[in-house]
Backbone as CSV, one residue per row, in Angstrom:
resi,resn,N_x,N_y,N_z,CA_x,CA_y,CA_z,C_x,C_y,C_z
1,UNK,-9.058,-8.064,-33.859,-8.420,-8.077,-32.567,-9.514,-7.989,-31.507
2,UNK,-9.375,-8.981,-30.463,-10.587,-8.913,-29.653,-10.012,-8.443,-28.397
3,UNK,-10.810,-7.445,-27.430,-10.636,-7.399,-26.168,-10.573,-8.139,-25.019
4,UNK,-9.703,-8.116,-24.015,-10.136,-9.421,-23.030,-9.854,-8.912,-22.004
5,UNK,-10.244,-9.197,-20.844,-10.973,-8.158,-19.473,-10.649,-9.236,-18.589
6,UNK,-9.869,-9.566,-17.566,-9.511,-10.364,-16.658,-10.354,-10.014,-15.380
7,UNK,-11.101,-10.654,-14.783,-11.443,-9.920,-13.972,-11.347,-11.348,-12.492
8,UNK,-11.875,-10.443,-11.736,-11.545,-11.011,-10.340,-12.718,-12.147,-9.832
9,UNK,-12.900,-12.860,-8.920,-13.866,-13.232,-8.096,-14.344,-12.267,-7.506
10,UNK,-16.064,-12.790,-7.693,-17.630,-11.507,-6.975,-17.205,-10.620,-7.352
11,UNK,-16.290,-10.630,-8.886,-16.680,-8.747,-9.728,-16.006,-7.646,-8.652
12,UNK,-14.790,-7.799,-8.103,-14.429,-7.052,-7.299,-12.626,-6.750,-7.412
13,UNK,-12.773,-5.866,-7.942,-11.611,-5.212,-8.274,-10.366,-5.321,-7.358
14,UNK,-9.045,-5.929,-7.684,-8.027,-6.345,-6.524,-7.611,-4.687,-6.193
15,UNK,-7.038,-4.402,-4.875,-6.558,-3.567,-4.474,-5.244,-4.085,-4.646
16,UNK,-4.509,-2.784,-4.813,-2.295,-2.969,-4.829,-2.306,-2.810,-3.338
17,UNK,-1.433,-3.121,-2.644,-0.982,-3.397,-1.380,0.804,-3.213,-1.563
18,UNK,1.252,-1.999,-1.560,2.810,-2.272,-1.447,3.788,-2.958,-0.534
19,UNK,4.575,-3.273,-0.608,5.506,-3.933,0.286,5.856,-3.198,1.556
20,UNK,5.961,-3.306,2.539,6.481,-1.992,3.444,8.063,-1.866,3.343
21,UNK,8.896,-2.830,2.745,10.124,-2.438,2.397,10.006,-1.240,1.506
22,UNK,9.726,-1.519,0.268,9.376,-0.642,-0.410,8.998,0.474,0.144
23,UNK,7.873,0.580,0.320,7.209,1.842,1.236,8.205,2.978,1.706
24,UNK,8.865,1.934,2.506,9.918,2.995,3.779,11.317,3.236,2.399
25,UNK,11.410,2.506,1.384,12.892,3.041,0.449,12.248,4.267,-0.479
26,UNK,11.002,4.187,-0.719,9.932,5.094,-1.099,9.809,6.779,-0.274
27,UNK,10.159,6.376,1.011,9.694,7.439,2.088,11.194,7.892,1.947
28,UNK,12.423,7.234,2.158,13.571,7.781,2.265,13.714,9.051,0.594
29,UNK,13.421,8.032,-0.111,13.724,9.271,-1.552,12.945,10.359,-1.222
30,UNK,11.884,10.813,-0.704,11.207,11.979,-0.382,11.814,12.588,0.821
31,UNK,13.073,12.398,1.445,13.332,12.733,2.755,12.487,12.555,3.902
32,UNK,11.557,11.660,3.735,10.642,11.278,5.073,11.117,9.979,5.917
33,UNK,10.998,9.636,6.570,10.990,8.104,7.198,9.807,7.818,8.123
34,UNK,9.489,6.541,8.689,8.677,6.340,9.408,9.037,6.548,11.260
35,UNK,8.145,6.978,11.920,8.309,6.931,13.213,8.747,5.368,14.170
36,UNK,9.604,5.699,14.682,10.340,4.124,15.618,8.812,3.657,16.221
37,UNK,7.728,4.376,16.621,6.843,3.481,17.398,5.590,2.362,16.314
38,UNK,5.938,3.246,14.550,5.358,2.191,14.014,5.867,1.619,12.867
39,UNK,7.205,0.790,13.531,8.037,0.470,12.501,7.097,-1.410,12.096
40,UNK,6.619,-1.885,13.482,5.658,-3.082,13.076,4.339,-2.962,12.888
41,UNK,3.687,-1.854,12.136,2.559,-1.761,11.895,3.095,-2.113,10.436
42,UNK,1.290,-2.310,9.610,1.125,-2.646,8.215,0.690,-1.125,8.168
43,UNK,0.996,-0.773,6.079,0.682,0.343,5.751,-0.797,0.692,5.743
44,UNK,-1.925,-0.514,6.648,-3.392,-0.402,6.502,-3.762,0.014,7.640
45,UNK,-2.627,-0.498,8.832,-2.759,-0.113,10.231,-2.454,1.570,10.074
46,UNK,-1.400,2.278,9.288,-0.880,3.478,9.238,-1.861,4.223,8.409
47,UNK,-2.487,3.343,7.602,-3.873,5.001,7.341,-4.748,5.032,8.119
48,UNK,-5.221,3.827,8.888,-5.744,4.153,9.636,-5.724,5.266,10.681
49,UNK,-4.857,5.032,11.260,-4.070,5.674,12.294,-4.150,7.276,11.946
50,UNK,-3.750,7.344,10.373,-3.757,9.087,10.194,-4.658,9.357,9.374
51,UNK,-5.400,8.434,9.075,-6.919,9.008,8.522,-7.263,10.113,9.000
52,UNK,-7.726,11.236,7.825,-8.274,12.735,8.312,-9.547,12.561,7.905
């Protein structure tokens, strides 16, 4: 049985990117939701934003 390793272009590992539907049906099961002023941001704009 041989191993096989898919890998990406320039050796660079894909990042997951969730859906923001998802995201926010994600946030509701935890009792959270998102704030009305960033309901059209992306979830890359929103770490930004609360990056500590």
């Amino acid at each position: 049985m041989s191993n096989t390793v898919s890998k990406t272009t320039n050796g660079h590992k894909a990042k997951f990117t969730p859906n923001m539907g998802n995201f926010k049906v994600s946030l509701s099961y935890e009792g959270l939701s998102l704030k009305k002023s960033s309901d059209n941001q992306t979830i890359a704009d929103l770490k930004r934003k609360y990056a500590k």
